[in-house]
C-alpha positions as CSV (number, residue, x, y, z in Angstrom):
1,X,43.0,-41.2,1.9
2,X,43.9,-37.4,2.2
3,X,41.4,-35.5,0.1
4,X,43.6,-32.0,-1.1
5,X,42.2,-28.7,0.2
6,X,41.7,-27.5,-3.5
7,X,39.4,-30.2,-3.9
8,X,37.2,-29.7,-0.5
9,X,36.7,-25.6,-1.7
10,X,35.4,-27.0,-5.0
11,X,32.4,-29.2,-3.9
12,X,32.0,-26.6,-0.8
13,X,28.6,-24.7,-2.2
14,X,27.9,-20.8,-1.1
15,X,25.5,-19.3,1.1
16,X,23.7,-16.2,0.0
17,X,21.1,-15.1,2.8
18,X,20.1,-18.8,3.7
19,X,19.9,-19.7,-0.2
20,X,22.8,-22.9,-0.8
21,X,24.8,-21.7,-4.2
22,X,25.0,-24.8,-6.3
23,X,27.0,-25.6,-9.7
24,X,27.3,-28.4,-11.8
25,X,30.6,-29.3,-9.5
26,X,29.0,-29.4,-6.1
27,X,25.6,-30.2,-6.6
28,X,25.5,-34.0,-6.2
29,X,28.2,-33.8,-3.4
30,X,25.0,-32.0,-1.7
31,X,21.7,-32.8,-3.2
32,X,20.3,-36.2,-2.3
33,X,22.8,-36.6,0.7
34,X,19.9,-37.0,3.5
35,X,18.3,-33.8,3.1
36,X,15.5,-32.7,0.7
37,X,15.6,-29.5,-1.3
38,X,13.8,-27.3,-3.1
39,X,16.3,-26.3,-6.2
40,X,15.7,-23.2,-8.6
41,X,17.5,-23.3,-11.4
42,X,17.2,-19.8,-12.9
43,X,19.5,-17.4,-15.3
44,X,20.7,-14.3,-14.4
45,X,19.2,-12.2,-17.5
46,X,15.9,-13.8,-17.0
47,X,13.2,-11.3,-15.6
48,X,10.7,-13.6,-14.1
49,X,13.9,-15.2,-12.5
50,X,14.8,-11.5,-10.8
51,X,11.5,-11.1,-10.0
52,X,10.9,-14.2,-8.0
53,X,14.7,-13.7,-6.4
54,X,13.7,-11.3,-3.4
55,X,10.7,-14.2,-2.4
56,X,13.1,-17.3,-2.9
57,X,15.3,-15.5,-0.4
58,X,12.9,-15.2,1.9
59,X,12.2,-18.2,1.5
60,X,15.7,-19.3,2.7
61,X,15.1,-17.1,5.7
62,X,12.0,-18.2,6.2
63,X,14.3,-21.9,6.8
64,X,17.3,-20.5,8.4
65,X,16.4,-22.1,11.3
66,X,15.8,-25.9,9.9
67,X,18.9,-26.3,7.4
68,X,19.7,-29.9,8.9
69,X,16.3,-30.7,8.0
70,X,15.5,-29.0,3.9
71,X,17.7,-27.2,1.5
72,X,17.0,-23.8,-0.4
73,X,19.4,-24.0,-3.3
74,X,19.9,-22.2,-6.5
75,X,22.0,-23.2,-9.8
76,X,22.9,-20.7,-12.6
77,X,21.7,-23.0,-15.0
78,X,23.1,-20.9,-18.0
79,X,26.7,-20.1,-16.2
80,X,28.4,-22.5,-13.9
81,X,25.5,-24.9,-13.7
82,X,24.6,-25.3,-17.4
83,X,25.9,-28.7,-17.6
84,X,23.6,-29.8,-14.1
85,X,20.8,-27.8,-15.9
86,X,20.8,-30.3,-19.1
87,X,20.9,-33.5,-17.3
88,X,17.7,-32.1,-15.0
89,X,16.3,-31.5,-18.2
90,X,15.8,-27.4,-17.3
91,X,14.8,-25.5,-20.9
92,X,12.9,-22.7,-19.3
93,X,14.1,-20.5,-16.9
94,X,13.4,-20.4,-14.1
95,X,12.7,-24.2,-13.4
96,X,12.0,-24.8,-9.7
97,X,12.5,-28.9,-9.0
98,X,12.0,-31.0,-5.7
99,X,14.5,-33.9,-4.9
100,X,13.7,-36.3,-2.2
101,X,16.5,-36.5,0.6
102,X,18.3,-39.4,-1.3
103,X,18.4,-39.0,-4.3
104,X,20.2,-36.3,-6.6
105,X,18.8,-37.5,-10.3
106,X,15.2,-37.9,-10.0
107,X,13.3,-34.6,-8.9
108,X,9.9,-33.2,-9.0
109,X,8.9,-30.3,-10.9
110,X,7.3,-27.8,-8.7
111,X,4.1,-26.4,-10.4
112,X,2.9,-24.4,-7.3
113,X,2.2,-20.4,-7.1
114,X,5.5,-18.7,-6.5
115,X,4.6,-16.3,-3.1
116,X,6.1,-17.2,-0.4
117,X,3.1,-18.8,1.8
118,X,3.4,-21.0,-1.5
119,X,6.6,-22.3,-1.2
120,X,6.7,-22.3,2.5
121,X,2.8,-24.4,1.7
122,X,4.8,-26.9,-0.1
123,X,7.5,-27.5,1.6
124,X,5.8,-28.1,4.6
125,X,3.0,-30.6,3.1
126,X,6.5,-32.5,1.6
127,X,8.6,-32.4,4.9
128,X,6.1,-31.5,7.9
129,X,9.1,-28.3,8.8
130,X,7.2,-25.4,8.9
131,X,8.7,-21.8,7.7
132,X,9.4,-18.9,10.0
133,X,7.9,-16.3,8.2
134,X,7.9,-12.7,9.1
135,X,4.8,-11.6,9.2
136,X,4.2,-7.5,8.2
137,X,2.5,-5.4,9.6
138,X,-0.9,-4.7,7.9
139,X,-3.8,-1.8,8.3
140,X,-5.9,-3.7,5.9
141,X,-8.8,-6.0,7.6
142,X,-8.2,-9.7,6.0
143,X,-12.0,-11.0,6.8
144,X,-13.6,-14.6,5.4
145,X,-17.0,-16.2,5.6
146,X,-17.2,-15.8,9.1
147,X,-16.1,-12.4,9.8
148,X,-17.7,-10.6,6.6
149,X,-21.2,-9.8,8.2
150,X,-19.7,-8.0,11.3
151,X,-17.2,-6.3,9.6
152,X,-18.3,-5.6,5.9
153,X,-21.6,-5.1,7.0
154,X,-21.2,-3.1,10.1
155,X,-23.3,0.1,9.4
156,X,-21.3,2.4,11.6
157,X,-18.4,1.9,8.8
158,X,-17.7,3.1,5.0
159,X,-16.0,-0.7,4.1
160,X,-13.8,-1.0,1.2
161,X,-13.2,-4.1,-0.2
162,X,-11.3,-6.1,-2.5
163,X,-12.2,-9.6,-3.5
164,X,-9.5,-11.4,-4.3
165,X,-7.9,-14.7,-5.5
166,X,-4.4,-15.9,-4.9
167,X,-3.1,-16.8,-8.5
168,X,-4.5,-13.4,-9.8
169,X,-1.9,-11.1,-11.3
170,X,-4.1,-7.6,-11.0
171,X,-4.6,-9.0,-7.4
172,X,-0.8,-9.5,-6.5
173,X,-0.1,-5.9,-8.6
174,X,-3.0,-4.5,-6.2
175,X,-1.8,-5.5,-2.8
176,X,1.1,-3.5,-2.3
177,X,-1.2,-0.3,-2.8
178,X,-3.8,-1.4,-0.8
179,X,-1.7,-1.4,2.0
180,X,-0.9,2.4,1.5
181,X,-4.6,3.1,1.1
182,X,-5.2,1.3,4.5
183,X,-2.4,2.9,5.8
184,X,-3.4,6.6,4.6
185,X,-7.3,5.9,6.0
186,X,-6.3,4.4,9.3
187,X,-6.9,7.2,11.6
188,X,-10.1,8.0,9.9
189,X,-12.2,5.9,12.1
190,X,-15.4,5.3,10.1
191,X,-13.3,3.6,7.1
192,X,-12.7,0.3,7.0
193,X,-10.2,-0.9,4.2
194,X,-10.5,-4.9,3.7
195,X,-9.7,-7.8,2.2
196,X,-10.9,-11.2,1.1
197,X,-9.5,-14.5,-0.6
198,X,-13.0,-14.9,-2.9
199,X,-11.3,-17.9,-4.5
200,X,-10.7,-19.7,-1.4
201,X,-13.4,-23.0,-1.0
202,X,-14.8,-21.6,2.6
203,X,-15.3,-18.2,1.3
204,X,-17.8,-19.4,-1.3
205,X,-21.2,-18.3,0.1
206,X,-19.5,-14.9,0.2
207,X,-18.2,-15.0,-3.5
208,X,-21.5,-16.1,-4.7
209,X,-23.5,-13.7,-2.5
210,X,-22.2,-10.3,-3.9
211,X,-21.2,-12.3,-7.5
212,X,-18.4,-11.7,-7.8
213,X,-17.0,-13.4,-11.2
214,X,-13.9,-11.8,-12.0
215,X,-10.4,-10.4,-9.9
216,X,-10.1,-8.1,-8.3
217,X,-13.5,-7.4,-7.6
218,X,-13.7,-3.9,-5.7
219,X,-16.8,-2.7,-3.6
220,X,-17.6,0.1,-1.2
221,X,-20.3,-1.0,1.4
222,X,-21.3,2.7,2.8
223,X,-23.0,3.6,5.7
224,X,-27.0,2.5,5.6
225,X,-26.1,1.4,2.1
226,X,-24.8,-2.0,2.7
227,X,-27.7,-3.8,0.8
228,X,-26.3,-1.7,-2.2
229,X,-22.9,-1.8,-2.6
230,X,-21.0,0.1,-5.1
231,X,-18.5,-1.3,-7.7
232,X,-15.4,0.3,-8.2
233,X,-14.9,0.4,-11.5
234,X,-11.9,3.0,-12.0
235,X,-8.0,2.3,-12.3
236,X,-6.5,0.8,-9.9
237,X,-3.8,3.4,-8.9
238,X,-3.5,5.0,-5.4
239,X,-4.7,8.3,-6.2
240,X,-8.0,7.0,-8.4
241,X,-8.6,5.1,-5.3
242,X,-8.5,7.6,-2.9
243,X,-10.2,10.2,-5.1
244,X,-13.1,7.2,-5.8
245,X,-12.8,7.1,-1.6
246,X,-13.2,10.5,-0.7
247,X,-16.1,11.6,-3.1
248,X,-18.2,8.3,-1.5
249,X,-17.5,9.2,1.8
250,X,-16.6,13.0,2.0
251,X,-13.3,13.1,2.9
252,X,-10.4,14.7,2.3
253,X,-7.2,12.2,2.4
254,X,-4.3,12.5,0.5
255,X,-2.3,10.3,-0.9
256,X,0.9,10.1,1.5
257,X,-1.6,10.4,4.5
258,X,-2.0,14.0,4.5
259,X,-5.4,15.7,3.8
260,X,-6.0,17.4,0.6
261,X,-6.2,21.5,0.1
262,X,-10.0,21.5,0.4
263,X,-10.3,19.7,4.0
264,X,-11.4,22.2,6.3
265,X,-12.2,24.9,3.9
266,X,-15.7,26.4,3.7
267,X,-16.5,28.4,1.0
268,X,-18.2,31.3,2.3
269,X,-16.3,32.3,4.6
270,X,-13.5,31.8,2.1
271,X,-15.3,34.4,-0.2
272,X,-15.2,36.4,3.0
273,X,-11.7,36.7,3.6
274,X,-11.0,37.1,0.0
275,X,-13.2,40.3,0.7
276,X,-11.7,41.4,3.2
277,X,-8.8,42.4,1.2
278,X,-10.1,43.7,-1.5
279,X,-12.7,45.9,0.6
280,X,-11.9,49.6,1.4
281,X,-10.7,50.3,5.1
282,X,-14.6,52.4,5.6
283,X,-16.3,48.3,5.0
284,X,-13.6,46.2,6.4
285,X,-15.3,45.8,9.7
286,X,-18.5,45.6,8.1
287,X,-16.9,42.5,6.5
288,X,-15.4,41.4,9.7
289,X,-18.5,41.6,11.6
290,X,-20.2,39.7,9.1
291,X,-17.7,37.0,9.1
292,X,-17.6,36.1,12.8
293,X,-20.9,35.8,12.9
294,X,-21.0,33.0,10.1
295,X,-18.4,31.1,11.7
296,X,-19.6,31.7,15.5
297,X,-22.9,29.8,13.8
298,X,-20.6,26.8,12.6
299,X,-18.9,26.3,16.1
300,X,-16.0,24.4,15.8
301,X,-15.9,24.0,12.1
302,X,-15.8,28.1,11.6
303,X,-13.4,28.6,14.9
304,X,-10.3,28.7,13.1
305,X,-11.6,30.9,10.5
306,X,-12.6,33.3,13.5
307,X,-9.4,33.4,15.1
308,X,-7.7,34.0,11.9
309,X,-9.9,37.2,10.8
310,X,-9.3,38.7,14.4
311,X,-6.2,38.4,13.9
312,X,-6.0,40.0,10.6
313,X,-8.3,43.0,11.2
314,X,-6.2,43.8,14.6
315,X,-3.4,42.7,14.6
316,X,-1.6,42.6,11.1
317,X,-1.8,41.1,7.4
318,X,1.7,40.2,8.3
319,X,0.7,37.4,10.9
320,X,-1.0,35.1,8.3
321,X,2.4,34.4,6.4
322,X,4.0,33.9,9.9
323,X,1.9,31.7,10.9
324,X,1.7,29.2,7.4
325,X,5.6,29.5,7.5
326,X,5.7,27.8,11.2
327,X,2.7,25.6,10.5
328,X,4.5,24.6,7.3
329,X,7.5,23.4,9.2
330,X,5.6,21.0,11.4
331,X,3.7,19.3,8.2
332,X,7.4,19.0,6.3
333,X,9.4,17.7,9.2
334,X,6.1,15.0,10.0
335,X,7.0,13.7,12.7
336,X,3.9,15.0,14.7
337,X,0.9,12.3,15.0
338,X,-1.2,11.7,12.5
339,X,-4.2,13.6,14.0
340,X,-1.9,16.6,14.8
341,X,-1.1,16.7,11.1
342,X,-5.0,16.4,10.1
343,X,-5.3,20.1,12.4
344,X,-2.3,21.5,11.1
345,X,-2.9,21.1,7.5
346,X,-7.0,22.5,8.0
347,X,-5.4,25.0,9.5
348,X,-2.8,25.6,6.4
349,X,-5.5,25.2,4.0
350,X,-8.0,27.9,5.4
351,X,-4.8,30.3,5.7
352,X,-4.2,30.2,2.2
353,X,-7.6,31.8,1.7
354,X,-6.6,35.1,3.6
355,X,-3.3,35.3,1.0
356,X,-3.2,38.6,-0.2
357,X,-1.8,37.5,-3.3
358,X,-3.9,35.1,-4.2
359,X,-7.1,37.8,-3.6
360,X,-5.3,40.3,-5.8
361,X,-4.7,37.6,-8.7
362,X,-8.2,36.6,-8.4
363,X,-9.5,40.7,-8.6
364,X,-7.2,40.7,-11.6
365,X,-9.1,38.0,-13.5
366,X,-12.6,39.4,-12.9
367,X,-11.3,42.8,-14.3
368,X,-9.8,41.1,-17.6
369,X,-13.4,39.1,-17.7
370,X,-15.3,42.5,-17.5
371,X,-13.0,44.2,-19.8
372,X,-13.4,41.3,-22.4
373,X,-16.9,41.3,-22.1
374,X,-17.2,45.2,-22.0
């Protein structure tokens, strides 16, 4: 029997990124033909359905490499697949089904989480093929039962910590800006961002320990303060985090990495240089003098500050605005290392207090203050 070509291109499914394309035409020509498969049957309008589509095709990906063993298919159950969709009983969207490797009418609705470890979880208990997943790479410390007291409790660390549990929605929402946090506070050596699976059986003890009752649970275990531990309570949104970070520990990150205008600045000797504009030529030096002594007594914290009033006094006003303008270009262009960056944008920030016309806006204030008051 010659079977037309027309015919062969019908039951033929698609393959989008590992994913088998099924309809109500092919399906049974390739379901329950000596391979099980895990079928989604989904609608394109449907938004849980386009948000679970960039995990299902990593799932596929994730079993590229074992397609004569399990099937990742899909069926547009409300387009060319309608009609396969009623007979499997599909009134939801989407429906996500399990058929055994010979048979193509009987199926088992999967009830599982929908990440990928989930999937790739289920597949494996089903078929014994394990996925080939990808694995990112992470800045944030995953810790358990085992690993908590040396790194949670390490008093040489500010750890902060997110107790979590898989089927959480907050947590899943959380995760992807934890990893920025991580990744803005990883060259700030004393800060430790972490993480924890509180739900999971093992991690119990831990769970019970620092009761934790609801997720996510957020706690910063400071330096010689790890027997009191302090509960984040604020939105959580990267920059609430951060600013929540940096007041517990005093520092100055940024969200994007960067530090913030205040790192590096100390006031006094901010009030100085402000000064030093605003003073007559006869006091200037007076000023000057004054100045390098204060940051001569901070050492390395006031050098900057020194080199930039030398410079000002003898050299020119002119040298300050040179010198942001070509420290500027090496923050914008990034592409230095991130510690560079840290010394280049202290060194930005304590140039902006020798801007001339930032001093003259501020003498303009006090004078409309007096003249209010007089």
């Amino acid at each position: 029997m010659i079977v037309p070509l027309a015919l062969l291109a019908a039951l033929a499914p698609s393959v989008l990124a590992n994913v088998m394309i099924l309809d109500s035409k092919n399906f049974t020509e390739n379901i329950g033909q000596g391979k099980p498969a895990l079928v989604e049957f989904y609608a394109p309008w449907c938004g849980h359905c386009k948000n679970l589509a960039p995990i299902y095709a990593k799932l596929g990906e994730a079993y590229g490499h074992a397609k004569d063993k399990v099937i990742i298919a899909q069926v547009d159950a409300d387009g060319p697949g309608r009609e396969i969709g009623g007979k499997q009983g599909v009134a939801s969207f989407p429906t996500i089904k399990w058929f055994e490797a010979n048979n193509n009418v009987d199926s088992t609705k999967y009830e599982g989480g929908r990440e990928l470890e989930d999937f790739a979880n289920f597949i494996k208990e089903k078929t014994g093929v394990a996925a080939r997943i990808k694995v990112p790479h992470s800045d944030v410390v995953v810790v358990d039962t085992d690993s908590f007291e040396k790194v949670v409790m390490d008093d040489t660390k500010d750890v902060f910590i997110a107790f979590t549990a898989p089927w959480c929605g907050h947590c899943k929402a959380l995760k992807p800006i934890w990893e920025k946090v991580a990744t803005y506070y990883k060259n700030d050596p004393n800060v430790v961002i972490a993480f924890i699976d509180a739900h999971a059986p093992q991690n119990a003890r831990v769970r019970e320990a620092h009761e934790v009752n609801a997720y996510p649970t957020i706690k910063l275990f400071a330096k010689g303060k790890k027997n009191a531990p302090i509960k984040y309570d604020g939105y959580n949104w990267e920059d609430k985090i951060m600013s929540f970070i940096n007041e517990q520990t005093g520092l100055h990150r940024a969200p994007g990495g960067l530090l913030d205008d205040k790192a590096g600045r100390v006031a006094t000797l901010d009030t100085l240089a402000q000064s030093l504009f605003a003073a007559p030529a006869t006091t200037r030096d007076a000023i000057y003098a004054e100045a390098k002594a204060a940051a001569e007594k901070l050492g390395a914290e006031g050098a900057y500050y020194a080199r930039v009033f030398k410079k000002v006094v003898e050299d020119s006003e002119e040298w300050v605005a040179k010198e942001t303008k070509r420290l500027n270009s090496i923050v914008v262009k990034r592409n230095a290392p991130q510690s560079k960056l840290d010394e280049v944008k202290m060194k930005l920030n304590i140039l902006s207090a020798f801007v001339k016309e930032k001093v003259e806006e501020a003498a303009e204030k006090v004078a409309e203050v007096v003249k209010d008051e007089l």
